[in-house]
VOLUM-203117 format. One record per atom (N, C-alpha, C, O): residue in one letter; x, y, z. Coordinates in steps of 0.001 Angstrom, whole numbers, padded with zeros to 6 digits, always signed. Each point is the difference from the previous one (the first is absolute). Example, Ala and Ser with C-alpha at 12.3 -4.5 7.8 and 13.67 -1.06 7.14 Angstrom:
<nodes>
A+013190-005690+007800
A-000890+001190+000000
A+000900+001200+000000
A+001036-000019+000665
S-001386+001069-001385
S+000820+001190+000060
S-000770+001090+000730
S+000509+001108+000169
</nodes>
This chain:
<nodes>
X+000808-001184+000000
X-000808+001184+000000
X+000864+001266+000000
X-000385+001044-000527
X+001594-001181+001152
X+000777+001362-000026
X+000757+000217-001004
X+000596+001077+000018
X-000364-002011-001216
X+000793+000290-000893
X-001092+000150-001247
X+000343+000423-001104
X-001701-000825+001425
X-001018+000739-000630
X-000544+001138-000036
X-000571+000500-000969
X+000743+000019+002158
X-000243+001513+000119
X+001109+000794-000190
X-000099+001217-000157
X+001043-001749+000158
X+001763+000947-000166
X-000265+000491-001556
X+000136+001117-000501
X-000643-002601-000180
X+000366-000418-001779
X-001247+001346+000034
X+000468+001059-000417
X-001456-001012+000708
X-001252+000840-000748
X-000174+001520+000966
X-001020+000686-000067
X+002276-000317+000993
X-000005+000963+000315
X-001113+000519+000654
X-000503+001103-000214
X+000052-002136+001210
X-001672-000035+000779
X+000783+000198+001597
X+000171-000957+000755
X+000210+002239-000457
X+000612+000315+001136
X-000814-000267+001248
X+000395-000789+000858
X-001524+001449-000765
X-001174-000453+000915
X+000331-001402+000395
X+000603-000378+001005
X-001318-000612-002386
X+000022-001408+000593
X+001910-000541+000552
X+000404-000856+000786
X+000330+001893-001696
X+001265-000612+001155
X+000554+000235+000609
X+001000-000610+000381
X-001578+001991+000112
X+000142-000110+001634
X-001008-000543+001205
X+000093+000220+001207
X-001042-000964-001891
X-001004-000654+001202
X+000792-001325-000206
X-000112-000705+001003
X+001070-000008-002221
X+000720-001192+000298
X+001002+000340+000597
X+000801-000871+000342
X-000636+001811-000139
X+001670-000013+000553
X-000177+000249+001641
X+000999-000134+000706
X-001803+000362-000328
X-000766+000066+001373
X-000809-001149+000590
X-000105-000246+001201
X-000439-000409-002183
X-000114-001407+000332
X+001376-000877+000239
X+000266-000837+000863
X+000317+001231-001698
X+001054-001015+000126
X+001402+000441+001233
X+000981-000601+000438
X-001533+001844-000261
X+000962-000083+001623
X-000572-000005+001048
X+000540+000383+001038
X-002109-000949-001125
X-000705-000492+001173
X+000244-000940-000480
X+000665-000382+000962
X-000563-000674-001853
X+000115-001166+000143
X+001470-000486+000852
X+000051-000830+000907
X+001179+001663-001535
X+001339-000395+000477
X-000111+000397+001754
X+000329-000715+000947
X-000737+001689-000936
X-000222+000632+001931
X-000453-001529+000392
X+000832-000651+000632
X-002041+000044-000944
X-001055-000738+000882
X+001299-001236-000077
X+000540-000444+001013
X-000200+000031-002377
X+001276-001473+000198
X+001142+000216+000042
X+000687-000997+000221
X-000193+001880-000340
X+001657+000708+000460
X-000317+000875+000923
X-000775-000291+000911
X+001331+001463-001032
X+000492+000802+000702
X-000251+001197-000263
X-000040+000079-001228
X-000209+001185+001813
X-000084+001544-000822
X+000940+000740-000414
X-000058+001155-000423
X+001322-002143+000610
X+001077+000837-000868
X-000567-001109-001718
X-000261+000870-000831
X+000113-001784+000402
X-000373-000516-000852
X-000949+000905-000765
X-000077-000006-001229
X-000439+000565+001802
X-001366+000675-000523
X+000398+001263-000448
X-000626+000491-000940
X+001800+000285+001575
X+000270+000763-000112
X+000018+001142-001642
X-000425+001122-000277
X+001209-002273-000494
X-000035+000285-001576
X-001171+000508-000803
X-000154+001006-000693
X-000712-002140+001045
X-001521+000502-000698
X-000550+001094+000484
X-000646+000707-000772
X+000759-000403+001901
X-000319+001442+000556
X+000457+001172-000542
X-000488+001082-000327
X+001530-001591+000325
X+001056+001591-000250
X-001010+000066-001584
X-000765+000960-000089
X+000792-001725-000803
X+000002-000022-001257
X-001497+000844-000099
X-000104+001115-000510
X-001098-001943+001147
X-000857+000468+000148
X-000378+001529+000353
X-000970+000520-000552
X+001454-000083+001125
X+000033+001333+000729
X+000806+001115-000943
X-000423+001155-000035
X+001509-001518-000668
X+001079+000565-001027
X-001242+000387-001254
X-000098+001118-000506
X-000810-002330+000148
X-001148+000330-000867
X-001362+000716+000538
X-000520+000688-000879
X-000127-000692+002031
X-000689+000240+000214
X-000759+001315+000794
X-001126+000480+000132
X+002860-000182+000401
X+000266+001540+000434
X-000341+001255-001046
X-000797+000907+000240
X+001450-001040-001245
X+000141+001076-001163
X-001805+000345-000794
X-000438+000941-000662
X-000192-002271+001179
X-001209-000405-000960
X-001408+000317+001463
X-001215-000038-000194
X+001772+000266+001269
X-001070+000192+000717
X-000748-001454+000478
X-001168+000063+000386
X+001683-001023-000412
X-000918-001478+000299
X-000096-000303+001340
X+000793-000830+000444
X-001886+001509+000546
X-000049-000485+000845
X-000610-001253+000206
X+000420-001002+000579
X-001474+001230-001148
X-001081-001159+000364
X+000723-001357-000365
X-000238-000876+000831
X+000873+000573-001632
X+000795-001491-000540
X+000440-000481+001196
X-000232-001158+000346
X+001031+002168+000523
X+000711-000652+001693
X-001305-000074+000909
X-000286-001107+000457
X-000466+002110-000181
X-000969-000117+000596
X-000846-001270-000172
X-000190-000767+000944
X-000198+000611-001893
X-000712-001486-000170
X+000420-000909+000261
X-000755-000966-000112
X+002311+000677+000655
X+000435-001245+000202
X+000277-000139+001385
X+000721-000849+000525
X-001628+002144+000245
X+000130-000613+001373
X+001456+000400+000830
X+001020+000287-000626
X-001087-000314+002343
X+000468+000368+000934
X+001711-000149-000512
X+000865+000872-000072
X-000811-002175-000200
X+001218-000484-000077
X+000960+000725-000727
X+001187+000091+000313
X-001817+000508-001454
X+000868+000890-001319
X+000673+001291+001508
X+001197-000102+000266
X-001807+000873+000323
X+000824+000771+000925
X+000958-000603+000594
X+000919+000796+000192
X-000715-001714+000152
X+001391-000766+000955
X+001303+000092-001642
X+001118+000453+000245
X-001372-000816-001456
X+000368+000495-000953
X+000371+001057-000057
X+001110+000479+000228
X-002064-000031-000551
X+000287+001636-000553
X+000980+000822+001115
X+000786+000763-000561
X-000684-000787+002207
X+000862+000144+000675
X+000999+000026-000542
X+000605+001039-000262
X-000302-001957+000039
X+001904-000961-000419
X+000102+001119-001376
X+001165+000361-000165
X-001947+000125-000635
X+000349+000682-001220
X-000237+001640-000106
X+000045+000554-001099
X-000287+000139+002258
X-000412+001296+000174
X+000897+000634-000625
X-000402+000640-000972
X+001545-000600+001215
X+000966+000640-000607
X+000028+000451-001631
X+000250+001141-000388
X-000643-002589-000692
X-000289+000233-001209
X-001010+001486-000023
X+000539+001091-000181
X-001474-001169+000308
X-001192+001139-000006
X-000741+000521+001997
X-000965-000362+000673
X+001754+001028-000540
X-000442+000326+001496
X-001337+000746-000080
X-000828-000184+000892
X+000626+000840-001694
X-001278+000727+000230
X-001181-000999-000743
X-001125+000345+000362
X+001118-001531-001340
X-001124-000514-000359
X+000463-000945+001121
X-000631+000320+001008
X+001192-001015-000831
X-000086-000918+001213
X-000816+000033+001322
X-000633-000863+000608
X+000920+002374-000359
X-000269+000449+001486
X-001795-000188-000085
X-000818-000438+000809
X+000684+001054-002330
X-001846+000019-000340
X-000258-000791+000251
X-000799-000065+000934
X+001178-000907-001444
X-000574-001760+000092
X-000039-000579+001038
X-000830-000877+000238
X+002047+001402+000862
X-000043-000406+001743
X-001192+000755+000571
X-000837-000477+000766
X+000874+001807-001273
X-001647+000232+001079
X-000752-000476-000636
X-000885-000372+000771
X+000512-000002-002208
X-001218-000325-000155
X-000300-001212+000369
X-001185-000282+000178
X+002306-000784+000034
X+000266-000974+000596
X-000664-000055+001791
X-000960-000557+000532
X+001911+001328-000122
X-000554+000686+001982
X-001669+000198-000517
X-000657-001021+000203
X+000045+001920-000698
X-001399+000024+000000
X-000726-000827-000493
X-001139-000196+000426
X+001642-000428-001388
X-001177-001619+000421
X+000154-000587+000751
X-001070-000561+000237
X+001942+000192+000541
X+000044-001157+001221
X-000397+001117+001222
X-000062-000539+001105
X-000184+001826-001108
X-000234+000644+000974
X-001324+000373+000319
X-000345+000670+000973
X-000480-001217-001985
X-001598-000023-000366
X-000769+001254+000588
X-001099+000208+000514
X+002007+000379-000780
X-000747+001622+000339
X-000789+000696-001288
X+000480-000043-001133
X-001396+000512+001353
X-001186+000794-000655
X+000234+001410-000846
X-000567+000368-001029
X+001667+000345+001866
X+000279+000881-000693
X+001462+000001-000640
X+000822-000898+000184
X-000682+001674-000714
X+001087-000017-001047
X+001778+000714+001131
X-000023+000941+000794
X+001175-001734-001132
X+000824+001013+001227
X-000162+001787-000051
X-000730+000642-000755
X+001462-000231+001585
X-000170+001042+000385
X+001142+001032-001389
X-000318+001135-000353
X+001100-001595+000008
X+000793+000616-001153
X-000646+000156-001256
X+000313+000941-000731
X-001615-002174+000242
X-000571+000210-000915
X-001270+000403+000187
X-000847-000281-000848
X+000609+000808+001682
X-001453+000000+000561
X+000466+002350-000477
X+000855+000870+000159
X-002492-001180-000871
X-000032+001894-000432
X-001124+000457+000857
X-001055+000459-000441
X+001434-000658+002043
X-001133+000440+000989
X-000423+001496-000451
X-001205+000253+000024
X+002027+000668-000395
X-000301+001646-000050
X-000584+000099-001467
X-000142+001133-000461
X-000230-002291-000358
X-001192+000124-001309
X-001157-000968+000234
X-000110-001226+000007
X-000337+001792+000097
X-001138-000801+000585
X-000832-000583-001648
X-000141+000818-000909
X-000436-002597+000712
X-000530-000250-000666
X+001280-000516-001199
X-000230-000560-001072
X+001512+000915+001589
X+000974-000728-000730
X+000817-001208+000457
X+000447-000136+001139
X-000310-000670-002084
X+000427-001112+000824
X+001770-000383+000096
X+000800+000685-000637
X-000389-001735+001419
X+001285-000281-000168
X+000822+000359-001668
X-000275-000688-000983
X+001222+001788+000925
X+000672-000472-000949
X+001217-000934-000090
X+000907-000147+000820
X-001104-000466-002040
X+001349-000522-000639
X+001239+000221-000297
X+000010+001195-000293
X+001167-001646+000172
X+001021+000911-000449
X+000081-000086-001181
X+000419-001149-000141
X-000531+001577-000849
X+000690-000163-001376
X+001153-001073-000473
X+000993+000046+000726
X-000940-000785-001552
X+001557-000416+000120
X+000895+000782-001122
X-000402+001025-000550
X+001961-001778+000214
X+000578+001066-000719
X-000585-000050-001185
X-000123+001132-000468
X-000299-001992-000231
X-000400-000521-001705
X-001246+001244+000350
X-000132+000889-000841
X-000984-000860+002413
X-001080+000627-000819
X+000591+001604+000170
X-000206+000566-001073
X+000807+000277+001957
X+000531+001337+000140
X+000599+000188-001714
X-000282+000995-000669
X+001252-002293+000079
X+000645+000477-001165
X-001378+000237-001089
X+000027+000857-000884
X-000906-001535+001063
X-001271+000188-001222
X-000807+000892+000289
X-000753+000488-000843
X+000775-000141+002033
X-001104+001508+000165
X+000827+001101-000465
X-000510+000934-000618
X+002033-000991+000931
X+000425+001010-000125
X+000081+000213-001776
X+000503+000979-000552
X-001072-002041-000072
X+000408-000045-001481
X-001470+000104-000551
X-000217-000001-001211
X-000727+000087+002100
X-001830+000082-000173
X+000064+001320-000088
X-000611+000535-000925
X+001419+000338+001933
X-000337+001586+000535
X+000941+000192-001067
X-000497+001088-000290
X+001535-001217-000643
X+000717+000642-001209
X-001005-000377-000999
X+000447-000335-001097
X-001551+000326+001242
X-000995-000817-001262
X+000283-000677-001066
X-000414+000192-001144
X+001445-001347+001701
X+000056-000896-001070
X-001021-000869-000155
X-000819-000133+000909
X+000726-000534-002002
X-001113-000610-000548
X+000273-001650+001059
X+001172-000352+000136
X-001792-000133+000232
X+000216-001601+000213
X+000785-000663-000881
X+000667-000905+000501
X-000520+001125-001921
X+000630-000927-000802
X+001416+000234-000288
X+000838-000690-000581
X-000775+002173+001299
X+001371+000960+000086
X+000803-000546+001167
X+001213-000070+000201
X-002219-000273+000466
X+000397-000130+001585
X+000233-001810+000043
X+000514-000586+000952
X-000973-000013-002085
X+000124-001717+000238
X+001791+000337-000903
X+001035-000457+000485
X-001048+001283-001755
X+001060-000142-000731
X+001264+000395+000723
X+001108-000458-000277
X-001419+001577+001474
X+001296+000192+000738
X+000593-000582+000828
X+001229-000066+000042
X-001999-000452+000751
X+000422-001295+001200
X+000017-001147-000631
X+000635-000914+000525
X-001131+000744-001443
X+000010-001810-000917
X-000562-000341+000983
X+000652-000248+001014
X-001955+000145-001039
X-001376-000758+000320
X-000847-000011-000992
X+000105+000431-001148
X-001122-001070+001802
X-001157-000089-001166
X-001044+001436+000468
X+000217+000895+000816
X-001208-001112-001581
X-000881+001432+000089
X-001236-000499+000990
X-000757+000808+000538
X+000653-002219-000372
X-000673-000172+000751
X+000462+000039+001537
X-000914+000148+000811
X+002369-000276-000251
X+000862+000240+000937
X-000314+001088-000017
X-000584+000083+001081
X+000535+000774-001479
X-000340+001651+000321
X-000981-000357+000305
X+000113-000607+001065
X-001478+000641-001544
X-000900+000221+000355
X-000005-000307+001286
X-000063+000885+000853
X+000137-002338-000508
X+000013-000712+001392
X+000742+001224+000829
X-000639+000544+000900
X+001563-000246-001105
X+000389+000633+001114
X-000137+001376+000097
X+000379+000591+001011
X-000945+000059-002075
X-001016+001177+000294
X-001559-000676+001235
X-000504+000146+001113
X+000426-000662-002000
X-001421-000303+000830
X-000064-000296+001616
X-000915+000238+000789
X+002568-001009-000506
X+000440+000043+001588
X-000213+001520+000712
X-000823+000501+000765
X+002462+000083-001705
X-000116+001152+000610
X-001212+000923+000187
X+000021+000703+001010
X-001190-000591-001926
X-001316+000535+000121
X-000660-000486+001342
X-000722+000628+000775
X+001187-001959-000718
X-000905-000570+001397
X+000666+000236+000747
X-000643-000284+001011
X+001713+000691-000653
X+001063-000138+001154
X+000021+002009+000639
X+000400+000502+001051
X-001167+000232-002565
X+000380+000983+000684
X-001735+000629+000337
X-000352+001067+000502
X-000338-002054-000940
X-001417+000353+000504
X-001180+000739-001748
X-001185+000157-000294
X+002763+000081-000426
X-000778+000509-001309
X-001574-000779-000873
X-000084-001223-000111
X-000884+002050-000354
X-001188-000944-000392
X-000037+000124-001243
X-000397-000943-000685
X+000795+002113+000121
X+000343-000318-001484
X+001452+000512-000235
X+000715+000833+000557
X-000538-001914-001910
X+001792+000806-000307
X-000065+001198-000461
X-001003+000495-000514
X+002305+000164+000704
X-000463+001230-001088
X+000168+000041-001360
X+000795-000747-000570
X-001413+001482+000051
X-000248+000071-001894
X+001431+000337-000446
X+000665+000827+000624
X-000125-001557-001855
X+001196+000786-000392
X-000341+001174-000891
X-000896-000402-000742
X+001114+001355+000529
X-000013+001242-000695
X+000905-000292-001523
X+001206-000236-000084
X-002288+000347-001137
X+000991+000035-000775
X+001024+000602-000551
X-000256+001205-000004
X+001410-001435-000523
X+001271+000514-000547
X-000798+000906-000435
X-001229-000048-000055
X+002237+001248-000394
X-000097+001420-000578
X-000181+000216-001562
X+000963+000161-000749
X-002245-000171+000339
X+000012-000408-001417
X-000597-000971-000394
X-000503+000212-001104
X+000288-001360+001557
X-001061-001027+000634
X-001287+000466+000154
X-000310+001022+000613
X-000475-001819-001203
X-001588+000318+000832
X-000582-001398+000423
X+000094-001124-000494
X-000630+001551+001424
X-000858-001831+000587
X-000815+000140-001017
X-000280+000856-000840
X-000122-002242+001223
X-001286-000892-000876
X-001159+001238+000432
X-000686+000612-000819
X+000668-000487+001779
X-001312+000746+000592
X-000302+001438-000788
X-001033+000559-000369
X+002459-000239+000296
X+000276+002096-000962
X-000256-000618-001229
X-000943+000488-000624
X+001728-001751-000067
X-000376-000153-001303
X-001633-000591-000470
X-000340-000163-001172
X-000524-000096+002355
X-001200-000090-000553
X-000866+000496+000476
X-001113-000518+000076
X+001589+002306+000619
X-000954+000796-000017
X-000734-000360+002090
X-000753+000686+000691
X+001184-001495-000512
X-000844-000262+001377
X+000479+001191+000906
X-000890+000250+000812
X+001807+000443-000685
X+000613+000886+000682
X+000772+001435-000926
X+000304-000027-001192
X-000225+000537+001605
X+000577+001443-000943
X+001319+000012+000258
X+000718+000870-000493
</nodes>
């Protein structure tokens, strides 16, 4: 399975094998055994924002992720509290993410680096297909991670791109707007 997802460049699915497979080595070796797949995991999954892939695999991935803080200290640390607040079965959200002084807003998210680099390339109004051709992604990878950052920062619609100078939208060229 991991040299299937390496071959077709399905990062997601390989970092949920590569996390399986150092719970598997932890549970019949040892957690220095495990160690490798971690690091590897985290090296991919930091840059891309993947929390939920560690999260889903349960308590154990933190005794992990410990041993590898160093690779990514600040996505790591996320994943340890979000880790502490599920086993802490508390109701409200901690006190660092908690926006007590807005009332009717809820816990935010942090951004990761992939989504800060695409907003900041949303707010230069590049097109999505501008923005898949510069990072070498696909255009649907943009989208996805517009649509995070929209949810992450509470936004309900995206904003409109404005056309180039000389350009007219569909809308100017058929009269719906002046």
């Amino acid at each position: 399975m991991e040299r299937f997802a390496r071959e077709r460049k399905r990062y997601g699915s390989l970092i949920t094998v590569l996390i399986l497979q150092a719970l598997v080595q932890m549970a019949l070796t040892d957690i220095k055994q495990a160690i490798p797949y971690v690091e590897e995991a985290v090296k991919l999954a930091a840059p891309e924002g993947y929390f939920r892939t560690f999260l889903d695999e349960g308590p154990d991935v933190a005794l992990l992720l410990r041993e590898v803080r160093y690779l990514s200290p600040v996505f790591v640390d996320h994943l340890l509290k979000a880790f502490d607040y599920c086993k802490s079965d508390q109701t409200t959200p901690p006190p660092e993410q908690s926006n007590a002084g807005y009332p009717g807003v809820g816990p935010i998210e942090p951004l990761s680096e992939r989504e800060l680099e695409i907003m900041a390339l949303i707010a230069a109004s590049l097109s999505n297909a501008d923005i898949a051709r510069k990072l070498h992604i696909t255009v649907g990878t943009v989208k996805w991670h517009a649509n995070n950052i929209y949810s992450k920062l509470n936004v309900k619609t995206a904003p409109r791109q404005q056309p180039k100078r000389g350009k007219k939208s569909y809308s100017t060229d058929h009269g719906l707007v002046t």
